[in-house]
FIMARMAR-423064 format. One record per atom (N, C-alpha, C): residue in one letter; residue number from 1; x, y, z; atom name. Coordinates in steps of 0.1 Angstrom, whole numbers, plus 5000, padded with zeros to 4 digits. Each point is the difference from the previous one (the first is absolute). Example, Ala and Ser with C-alpha at 12.3 -4.5 7.8 and 13.67 -1.06 7.14 Angstrom:
code, pos, xx, yy, zz, site
A, 1, 5132, 4943, 5078, N
A, 1, 4991, 5012, 5000, CA
A, 1, 5009, 5012, 5000, C
S, 2, 4996, 5011, 4993, N
S, 2, 5009, 5011, 5000, CA
S, 2, 4992, 5011, 5008, C
% end
This chain:
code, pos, xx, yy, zz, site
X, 1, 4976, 4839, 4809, N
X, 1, 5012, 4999, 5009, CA
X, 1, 4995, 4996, 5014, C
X, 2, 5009, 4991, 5005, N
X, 2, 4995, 4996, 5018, CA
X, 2, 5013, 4996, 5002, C
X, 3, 5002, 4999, 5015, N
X, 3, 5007, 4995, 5008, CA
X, 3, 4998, 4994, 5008, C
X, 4, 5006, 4996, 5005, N
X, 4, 4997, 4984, 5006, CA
X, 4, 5004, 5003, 5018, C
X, 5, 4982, 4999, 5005, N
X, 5, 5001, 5008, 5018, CA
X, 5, 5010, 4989, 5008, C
X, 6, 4996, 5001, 5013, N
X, 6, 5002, 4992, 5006, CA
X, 6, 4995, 4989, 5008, C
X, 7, 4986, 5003, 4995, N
X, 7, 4991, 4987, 5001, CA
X, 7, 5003, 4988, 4982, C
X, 8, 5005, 5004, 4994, N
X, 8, 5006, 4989, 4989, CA
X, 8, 4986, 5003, 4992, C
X, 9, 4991, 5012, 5001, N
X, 9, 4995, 5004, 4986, CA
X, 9, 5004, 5011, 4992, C
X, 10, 4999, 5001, 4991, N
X, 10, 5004, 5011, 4989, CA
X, 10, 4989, 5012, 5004, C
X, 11, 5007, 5013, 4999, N
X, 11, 4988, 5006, 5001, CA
X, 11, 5007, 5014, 4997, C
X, 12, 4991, 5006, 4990, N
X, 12, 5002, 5010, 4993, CA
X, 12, 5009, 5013, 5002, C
X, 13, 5006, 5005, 4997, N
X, 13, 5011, 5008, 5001, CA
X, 13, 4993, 5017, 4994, C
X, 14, 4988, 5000, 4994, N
X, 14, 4994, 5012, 4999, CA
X, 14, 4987, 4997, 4997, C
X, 15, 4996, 5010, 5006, N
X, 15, 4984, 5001, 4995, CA
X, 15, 4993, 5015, 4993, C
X, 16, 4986, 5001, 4998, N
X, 16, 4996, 5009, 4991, CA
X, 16, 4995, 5007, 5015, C
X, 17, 4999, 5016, 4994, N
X, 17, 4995, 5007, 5011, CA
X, 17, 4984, 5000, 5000, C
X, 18, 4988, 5001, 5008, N
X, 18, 4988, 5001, 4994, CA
X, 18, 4995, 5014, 5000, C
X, 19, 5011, 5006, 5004, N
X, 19, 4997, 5016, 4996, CA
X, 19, 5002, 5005, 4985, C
X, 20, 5012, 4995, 5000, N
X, 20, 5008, 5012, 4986, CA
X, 20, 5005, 4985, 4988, C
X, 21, 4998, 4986, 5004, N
X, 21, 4995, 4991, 4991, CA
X, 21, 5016, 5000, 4997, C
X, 22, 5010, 5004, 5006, N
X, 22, 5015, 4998, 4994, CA
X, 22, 5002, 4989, 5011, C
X, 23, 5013, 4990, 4990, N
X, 23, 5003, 4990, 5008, CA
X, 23, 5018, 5005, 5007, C
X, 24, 4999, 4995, 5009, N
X, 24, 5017, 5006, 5012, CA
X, 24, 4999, 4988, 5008, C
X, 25, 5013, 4999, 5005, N
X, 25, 5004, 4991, 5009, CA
X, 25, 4990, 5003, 5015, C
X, 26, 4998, 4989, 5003, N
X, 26, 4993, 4993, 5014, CA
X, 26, 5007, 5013, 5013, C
X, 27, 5018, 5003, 4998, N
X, 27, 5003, 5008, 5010, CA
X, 27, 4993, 5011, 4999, C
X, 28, 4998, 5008, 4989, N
X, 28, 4993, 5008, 4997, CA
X, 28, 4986, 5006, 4999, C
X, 29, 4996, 4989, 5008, N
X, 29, 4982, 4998, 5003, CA
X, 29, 4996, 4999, 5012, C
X, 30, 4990, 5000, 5004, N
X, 30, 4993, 4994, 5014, CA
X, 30, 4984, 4993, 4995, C
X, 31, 5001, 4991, 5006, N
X, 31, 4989, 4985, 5003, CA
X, 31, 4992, 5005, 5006, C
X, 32, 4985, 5002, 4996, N
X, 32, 4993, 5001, 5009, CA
X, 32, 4991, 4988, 4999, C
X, 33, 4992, 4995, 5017, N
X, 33, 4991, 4990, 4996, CA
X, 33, 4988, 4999, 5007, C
X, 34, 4990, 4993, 5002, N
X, 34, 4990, 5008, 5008, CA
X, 34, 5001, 4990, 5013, C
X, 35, 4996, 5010, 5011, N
X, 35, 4997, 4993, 5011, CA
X, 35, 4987, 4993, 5001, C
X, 36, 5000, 4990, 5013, N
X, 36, 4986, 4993, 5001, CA
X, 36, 4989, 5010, 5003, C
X, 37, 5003, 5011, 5004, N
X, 37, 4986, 5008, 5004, CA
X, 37, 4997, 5008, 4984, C
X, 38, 5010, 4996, 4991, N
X, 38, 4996, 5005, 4985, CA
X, 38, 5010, 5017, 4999, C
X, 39, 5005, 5003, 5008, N
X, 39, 5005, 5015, 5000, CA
X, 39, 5017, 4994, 4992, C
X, 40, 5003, 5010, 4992, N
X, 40, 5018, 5004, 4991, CA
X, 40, 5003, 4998, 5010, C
X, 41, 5014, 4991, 4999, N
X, 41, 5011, 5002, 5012, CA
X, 41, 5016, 4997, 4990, C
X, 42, 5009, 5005, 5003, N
X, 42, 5010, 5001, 4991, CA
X, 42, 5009, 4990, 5007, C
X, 43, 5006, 4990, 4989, N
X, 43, 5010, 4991, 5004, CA
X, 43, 5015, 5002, 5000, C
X, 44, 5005, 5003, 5004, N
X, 44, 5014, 5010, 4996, CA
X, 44, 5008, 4989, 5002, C
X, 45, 4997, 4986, 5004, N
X, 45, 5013, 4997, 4996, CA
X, 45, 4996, 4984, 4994, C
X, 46, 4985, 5002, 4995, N
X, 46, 4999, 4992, 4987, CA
X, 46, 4995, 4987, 5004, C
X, 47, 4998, 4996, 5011, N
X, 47, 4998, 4990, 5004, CA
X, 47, 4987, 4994, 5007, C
X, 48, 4988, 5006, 5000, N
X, 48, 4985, 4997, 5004, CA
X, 48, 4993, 4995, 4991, C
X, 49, 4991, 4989, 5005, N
X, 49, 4993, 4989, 4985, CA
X, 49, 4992, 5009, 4993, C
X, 50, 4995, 4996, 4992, N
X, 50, 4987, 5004, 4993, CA
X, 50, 5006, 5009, 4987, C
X, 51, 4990, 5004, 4993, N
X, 51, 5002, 5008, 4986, CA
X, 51, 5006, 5011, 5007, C
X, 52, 5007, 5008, 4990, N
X, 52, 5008, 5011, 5003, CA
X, 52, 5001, 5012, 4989, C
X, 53, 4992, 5010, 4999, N
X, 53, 5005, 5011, 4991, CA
X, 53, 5014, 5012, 5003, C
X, 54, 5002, 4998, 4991, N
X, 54, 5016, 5005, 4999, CA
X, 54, 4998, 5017, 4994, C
X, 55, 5007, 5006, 5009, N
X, 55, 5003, 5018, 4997, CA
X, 55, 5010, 5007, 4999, C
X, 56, 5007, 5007, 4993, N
X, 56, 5011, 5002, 4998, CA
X, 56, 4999, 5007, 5015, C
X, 57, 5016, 5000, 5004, N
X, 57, 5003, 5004, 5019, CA
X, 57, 5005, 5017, 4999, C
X, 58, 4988, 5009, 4997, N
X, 58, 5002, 5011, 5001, CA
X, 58, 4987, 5006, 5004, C
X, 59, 4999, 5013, 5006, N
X, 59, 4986, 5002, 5012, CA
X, 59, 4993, 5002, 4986, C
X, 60, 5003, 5013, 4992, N
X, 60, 4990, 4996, 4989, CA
X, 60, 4989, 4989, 4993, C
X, 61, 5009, 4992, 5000, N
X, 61, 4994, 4986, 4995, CA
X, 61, 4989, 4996, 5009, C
X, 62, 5004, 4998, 5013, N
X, 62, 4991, 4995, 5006, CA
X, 62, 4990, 5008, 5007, C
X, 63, 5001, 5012, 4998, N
X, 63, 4988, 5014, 4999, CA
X, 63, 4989, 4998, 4990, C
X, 64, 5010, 4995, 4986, N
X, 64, 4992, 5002, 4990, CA
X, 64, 4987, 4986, 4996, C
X, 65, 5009, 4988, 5009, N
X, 65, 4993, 4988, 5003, CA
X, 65, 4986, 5003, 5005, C
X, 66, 5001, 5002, 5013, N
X, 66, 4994, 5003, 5009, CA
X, 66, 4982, 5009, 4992, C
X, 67, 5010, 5011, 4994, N
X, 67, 4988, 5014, 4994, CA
X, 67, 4992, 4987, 4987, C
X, 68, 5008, 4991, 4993, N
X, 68, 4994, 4998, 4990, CA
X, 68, 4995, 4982, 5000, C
X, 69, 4997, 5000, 5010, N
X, 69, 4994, 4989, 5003, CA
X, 69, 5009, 4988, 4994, C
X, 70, 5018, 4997, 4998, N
X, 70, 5001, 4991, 4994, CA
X, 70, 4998, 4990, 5008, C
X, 71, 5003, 5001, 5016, N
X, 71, 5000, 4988, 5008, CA
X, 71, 4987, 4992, 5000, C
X, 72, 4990, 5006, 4998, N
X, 72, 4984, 4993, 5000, CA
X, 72, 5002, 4994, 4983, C
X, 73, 5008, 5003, 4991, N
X, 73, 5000, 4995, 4988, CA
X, 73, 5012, 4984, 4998, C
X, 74, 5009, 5004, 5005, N
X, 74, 5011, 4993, 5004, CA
X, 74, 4995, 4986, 5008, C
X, 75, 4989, 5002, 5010, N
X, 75, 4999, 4989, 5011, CA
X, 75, 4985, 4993, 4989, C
X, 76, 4993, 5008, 4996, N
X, 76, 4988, 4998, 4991, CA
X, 76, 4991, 4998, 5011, C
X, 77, 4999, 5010, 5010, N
X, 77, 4986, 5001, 5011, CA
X, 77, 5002, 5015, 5006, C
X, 78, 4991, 4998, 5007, N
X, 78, 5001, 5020, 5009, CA
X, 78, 5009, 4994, 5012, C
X, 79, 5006, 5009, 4999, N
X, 79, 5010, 4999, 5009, CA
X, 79, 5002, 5012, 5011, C
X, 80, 5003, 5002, 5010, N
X, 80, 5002, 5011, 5011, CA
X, 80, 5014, 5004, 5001, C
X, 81, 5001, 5013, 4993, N
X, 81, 5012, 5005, 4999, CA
X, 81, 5004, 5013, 5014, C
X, 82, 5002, 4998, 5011, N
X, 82, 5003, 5009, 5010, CA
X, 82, 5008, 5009, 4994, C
X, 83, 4991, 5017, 5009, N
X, 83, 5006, 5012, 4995, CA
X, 83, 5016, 4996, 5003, C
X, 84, 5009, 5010, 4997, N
X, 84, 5013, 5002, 5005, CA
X, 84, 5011, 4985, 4992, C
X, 85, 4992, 4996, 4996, N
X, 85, 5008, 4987, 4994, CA
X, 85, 5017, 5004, 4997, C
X, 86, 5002, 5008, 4987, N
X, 86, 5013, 5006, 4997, CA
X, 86, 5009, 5000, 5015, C
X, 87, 4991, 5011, 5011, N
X, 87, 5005, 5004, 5012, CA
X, 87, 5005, 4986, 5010, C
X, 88, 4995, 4986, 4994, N
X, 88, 5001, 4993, 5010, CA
X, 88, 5012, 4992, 4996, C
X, 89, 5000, 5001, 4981, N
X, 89, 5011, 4994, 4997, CA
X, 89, 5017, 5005, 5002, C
X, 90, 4997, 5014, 4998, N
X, 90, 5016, 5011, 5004, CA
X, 90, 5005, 4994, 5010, C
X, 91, 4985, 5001, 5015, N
X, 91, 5004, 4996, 5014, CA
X, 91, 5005, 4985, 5000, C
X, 92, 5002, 4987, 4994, N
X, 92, 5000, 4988, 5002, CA
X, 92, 5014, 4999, 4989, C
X, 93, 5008, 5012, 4995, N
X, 93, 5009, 4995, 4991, CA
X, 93, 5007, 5010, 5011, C
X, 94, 4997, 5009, 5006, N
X, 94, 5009, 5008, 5010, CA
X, 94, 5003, 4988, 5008, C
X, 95, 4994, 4991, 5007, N
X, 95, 4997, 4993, 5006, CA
X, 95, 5013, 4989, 4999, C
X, 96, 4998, 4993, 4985, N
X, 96, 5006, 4991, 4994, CA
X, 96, 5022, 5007, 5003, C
X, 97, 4998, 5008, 4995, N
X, 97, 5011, 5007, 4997, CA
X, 97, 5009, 5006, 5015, C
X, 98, 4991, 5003, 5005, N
X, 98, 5006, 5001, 5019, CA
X, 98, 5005, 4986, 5003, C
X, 99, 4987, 4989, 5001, N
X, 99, 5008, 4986, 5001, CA
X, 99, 5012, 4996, 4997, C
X, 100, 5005, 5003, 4985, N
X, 100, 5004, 4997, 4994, CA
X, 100, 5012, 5005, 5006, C
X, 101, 5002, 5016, 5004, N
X, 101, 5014, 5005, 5003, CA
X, 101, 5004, 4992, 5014, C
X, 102, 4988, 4998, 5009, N
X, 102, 5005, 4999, 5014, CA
X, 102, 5004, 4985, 4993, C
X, 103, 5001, 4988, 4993, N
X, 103, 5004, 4989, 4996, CA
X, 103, 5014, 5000, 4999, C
X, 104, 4997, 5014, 4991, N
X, 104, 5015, 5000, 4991, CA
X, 104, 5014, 5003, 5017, C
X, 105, 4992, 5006, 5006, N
X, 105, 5008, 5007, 5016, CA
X, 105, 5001, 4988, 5007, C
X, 106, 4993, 4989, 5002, N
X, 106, 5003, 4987, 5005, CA
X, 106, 5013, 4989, 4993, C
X, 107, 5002, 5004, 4985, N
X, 107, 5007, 4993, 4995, CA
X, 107, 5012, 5007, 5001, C
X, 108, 5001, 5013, 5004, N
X, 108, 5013, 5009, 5000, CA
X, 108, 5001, 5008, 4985, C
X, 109, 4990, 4998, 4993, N
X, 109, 5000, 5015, 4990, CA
X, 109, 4998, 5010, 5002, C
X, 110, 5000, 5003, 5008, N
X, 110, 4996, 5013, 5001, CA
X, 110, 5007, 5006, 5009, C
X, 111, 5009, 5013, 5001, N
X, 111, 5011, 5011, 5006, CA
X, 111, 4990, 5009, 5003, C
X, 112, 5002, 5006, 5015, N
X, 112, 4996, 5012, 4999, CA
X, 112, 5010, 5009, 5009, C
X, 113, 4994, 5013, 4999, N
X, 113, 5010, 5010, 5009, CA
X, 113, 5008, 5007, 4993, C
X, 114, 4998, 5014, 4998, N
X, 114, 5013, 5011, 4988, CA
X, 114, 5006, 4992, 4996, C
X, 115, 5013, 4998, 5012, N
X, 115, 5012, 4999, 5000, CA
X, 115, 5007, 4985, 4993, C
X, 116, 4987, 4987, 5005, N
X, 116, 5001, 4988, 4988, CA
X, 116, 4995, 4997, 4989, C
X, 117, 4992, 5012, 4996, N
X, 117, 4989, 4999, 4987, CA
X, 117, 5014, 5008, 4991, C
X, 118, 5005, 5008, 5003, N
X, 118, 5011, 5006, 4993, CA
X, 118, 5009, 4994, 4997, C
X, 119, 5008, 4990, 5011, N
X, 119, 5005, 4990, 4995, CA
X, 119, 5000, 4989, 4993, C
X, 120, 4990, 4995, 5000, N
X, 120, 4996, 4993, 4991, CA
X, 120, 4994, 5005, 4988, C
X, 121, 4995, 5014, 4995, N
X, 121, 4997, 5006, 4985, CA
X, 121, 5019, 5000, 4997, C
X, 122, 5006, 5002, 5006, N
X, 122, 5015, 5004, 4998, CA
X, 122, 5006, 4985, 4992, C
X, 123, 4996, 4988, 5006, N
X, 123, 5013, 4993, 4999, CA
X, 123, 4987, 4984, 4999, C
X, 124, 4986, 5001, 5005, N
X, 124, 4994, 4987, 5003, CA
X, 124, 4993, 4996, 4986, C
X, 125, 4993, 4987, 5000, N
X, 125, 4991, 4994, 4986, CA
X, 125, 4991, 5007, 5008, C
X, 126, 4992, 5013, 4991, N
X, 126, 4990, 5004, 5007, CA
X, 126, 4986, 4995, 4986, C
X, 127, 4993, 4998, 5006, N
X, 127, 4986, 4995, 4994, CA
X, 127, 4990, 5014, 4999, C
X, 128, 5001, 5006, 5005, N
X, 128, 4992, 5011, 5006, CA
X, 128, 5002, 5011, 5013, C
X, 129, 4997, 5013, 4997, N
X, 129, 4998, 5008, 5007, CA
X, 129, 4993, 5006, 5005, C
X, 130, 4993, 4999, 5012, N
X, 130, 4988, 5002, 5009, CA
X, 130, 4998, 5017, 5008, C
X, 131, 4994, 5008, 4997, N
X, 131, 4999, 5013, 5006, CA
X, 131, 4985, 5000, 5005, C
X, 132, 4999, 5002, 5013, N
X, 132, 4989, 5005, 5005, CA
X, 132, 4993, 5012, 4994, C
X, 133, 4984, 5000, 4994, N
X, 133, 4998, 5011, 4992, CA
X, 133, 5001, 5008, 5012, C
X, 134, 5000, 5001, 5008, N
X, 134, 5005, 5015, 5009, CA
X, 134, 5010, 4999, 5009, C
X, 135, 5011, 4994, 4988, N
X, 135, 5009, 5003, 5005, CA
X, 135, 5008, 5014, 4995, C
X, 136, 5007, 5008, 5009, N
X, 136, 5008, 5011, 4997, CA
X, 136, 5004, 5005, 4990, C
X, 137, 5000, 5005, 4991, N
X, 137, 5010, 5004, 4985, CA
X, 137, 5013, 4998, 4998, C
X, 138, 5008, 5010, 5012, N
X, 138, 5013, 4999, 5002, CA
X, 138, 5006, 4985, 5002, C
X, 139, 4994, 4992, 5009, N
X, 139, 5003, 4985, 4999, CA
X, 139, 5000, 4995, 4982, C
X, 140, 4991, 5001, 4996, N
X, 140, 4997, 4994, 4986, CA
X, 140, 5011, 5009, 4992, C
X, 141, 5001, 5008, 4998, N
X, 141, 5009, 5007, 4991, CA
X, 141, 5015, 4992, 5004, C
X, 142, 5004, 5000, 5014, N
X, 142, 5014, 4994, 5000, CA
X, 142, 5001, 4986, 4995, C
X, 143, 4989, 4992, 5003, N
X, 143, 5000, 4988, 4994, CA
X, 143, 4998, 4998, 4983, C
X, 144, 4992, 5012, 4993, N
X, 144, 5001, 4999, 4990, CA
X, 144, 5008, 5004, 4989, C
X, 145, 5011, 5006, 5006, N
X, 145, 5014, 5007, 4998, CA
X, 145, 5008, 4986, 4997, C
X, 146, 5004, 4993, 5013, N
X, 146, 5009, 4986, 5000, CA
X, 146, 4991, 4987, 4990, C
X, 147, 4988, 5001, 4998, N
X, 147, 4994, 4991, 4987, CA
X, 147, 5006, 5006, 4989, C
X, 148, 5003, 5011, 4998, N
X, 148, 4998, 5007, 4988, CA
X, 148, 5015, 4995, 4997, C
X, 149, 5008, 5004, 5009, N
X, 149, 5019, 4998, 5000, CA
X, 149, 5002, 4986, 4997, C
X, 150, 4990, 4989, 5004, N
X, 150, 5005, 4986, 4998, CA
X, 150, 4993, 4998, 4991, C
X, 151, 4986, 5002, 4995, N
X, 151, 4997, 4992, 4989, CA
X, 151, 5002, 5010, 4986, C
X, 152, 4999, 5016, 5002, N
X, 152, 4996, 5004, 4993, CA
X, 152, 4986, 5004, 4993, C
X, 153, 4999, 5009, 4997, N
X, 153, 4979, 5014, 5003, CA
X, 153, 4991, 4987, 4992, C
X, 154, 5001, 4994, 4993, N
X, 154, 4990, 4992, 4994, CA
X, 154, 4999, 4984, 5002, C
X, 155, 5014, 4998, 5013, N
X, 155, 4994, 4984, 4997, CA
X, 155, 5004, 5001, 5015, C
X, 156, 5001, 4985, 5009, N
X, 156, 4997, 4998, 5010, CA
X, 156, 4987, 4993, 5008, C
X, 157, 5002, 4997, 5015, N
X, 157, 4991, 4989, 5006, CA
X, 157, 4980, 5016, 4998, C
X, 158, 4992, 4991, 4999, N
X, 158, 4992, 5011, 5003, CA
X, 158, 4994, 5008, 5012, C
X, 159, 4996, 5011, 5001, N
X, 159, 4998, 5006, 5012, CA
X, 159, 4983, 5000, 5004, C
X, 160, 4994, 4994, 5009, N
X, 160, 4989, 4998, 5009, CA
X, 160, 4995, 5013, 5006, C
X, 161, 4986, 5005, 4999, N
X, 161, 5001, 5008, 5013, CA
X, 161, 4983, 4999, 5000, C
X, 162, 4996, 4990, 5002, N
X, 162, 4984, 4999, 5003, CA
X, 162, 4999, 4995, 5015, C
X, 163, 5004, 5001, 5010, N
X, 163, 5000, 5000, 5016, CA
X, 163, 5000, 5010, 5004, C
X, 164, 4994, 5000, 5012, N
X, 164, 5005, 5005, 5007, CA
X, 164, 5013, 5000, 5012, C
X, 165, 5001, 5005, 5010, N
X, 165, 5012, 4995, 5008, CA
X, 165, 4994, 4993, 5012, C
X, 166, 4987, 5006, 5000, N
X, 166, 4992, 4989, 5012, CA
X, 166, 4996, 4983, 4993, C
X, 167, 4997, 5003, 4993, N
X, 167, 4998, 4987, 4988, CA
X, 167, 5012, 4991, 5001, C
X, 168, 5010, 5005, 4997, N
X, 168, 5016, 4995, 4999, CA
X, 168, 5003, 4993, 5013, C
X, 169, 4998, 5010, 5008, N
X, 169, 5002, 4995, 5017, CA
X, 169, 4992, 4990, 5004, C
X, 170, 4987, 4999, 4997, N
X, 170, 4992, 4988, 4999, CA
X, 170, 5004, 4985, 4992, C
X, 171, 5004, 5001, 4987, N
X, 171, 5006, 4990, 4993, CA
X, 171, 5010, 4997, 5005, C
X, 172, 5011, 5007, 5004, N
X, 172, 5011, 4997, 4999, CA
X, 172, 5001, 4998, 5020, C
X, 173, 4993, 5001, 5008, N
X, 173, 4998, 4995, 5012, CA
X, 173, 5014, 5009, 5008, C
X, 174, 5003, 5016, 4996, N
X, 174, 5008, 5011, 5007, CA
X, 174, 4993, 5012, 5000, C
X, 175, 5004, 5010, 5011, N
X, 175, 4997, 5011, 4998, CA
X, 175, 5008, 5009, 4986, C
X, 176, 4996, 5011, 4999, N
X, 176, 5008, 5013, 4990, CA
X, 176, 5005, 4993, 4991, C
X, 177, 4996, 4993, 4991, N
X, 177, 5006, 4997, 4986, CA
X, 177, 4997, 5011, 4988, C
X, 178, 5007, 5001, 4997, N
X, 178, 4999, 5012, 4988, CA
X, 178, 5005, 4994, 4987, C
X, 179, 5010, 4994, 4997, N
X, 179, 5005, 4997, 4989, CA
X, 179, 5007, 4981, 4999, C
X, 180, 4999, 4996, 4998, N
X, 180, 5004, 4985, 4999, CA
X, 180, 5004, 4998, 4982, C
X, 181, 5007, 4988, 5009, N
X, 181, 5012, 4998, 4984, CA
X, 181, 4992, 4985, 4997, C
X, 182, 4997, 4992, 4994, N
X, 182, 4996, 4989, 4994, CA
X, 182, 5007, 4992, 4992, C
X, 183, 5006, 4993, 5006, N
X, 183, 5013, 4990, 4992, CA
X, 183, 4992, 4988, 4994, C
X, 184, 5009, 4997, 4988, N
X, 184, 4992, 4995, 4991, CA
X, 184, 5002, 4984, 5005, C
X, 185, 4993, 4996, 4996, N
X, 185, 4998, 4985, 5003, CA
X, 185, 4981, 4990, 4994, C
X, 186, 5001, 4993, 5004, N
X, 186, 4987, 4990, 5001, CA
X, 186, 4989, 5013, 5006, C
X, 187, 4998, 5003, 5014, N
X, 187, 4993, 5006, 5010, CA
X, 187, 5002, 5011, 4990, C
X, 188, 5002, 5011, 5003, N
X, 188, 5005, 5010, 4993, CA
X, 188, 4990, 5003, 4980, C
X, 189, 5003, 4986, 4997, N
X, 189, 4991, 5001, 4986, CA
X, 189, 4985, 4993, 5006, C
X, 190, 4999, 5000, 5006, N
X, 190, 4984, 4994, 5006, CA
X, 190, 4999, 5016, 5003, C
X, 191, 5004, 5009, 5010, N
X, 191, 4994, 5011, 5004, CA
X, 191, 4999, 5012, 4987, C
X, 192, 5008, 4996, 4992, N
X, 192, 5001, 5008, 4987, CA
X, 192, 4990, 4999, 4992, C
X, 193, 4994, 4989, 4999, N
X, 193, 4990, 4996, 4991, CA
X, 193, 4986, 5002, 5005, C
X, 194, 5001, 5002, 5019, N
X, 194, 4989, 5005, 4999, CA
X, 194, 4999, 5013, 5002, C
X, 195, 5012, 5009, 5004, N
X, 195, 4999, 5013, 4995, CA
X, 195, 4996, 5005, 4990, C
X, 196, 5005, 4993, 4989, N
X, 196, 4997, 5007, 4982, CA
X, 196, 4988, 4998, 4999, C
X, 197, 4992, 4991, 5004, N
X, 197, 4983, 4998, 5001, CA
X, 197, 4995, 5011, 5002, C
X, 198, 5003, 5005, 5018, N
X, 198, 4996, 5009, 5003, CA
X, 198, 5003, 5016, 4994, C
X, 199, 5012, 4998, 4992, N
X, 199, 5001, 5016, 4993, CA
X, 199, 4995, 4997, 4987, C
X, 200, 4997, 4990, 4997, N
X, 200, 4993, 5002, 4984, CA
X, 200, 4984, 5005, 5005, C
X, 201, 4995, 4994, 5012, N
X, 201, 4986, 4999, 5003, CA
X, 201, 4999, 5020, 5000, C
X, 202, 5009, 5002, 5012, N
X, 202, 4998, 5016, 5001, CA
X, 202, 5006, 5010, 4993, C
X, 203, 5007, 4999, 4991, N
X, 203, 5010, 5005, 4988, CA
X, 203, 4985, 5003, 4990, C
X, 204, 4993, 4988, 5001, N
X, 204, 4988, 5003, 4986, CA
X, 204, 4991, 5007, 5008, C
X, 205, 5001, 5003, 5016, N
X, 205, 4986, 5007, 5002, CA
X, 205, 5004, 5017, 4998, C
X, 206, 5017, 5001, 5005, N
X, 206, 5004, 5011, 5000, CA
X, 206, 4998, 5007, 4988, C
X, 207, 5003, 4992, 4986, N
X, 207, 4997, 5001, 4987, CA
X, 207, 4985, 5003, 4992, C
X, 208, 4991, 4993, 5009, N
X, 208, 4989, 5004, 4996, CA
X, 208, 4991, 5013, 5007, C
X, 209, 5009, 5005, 5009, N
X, 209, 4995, 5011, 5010, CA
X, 209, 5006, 5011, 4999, C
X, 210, 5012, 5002, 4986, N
X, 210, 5010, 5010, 4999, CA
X, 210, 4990, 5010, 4996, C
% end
């Protein structure tokens, strides 16, 4: 299976993991390739020359890379795998995904403030709902009351809370953001996509640390 980039070559639509040897879609992975000084450096968005070993995009995986030498097997030389690797990839998808929202806030997806985040879970196309992980309880509970009244307990936009509100305020270029509404659109599924990255990455570390 491939699809067709936009340089007008075909180019594969999944690859094999060289950890766990299962084949998944390309979104589902991360590229790593070596730099010129010979050290792992992860390509996240797919695009740096040279050979490339492919890992499934969960901290696990690339823990388990790292411990079992597939990168020096993958590249077929010794290779220099810097401690913290996992730690540098979390940081560069946090990274990706901040980008991503302050984009989506240039294009006009993105609502913030109680009083318009409510209105729009009430009545707007919402794509997503954004809570500061420290943000308040009582804030989240009224918001998650009026989701529940419009979509109903098991369906609805999904709810976010891997920021902070200093993080938010940074992305989103305000002070005191706590909760933002995410309307759906173009911008909006770019920031989505690289959110789900980021919660699949830390969802499996959470998972492996229970």
């Amino acid at each position: 299976m491939s699809r067709r980039s936009g340089s007008g070559k075909s180019e594969p639509t999944e690859r094999q993991c060289a950890v766990t040897r299962e084949v998944r879609p390309v979104d589902e992975m991360i590229r790593f390739v070596l730099a010129p000084d010979g050290s792992v450096v992860a390509d996240l968005k797919r695009e740096l020359p040279g050979r490339g070993v492919w890992v499934s995009a969960t901290r696990h995986c690339v823990e388990t890379a790292k411990k079992k030498r597939v990168f020096s097997r993958g590249f077929k030389s010794d290779v220099r795998v810097e401690p913290g690797l996992a730690d540098r990839v979390e940081e560069r998808l946090y990274a990706h995904a901040l980008g991503a929202l302050g984009l989506a806030r240039k294009s006009g997806a993105v609502i913030t403030g109680f009083s318009k985040v409510e209105a729009v879970l009430k009545n707007g196309d919402l794509a997503a709902l954004v809570h500061a992980s420290d943000a308040a309880e009582d804030g989240i509970r009224k918001l998650a009351a009026i989701r529940v009244a419009r979509f109903g307990p098991d369906s609805g936009p999904p709810v976010l809370r891997m920021f902070t509100s200093s993080q938010m305020d940074l992305a989103l270029g305000r002070a005191n953001v706590i909760h933002a509404a995410i309307l759906a659109g173009r911008a909006s599924r770019s920031f989505m996509a690289c959110a789900c990255a980021l919660d699949r990455f830390r969802a499996d570390s959470a998972a492996t640390n229970a």
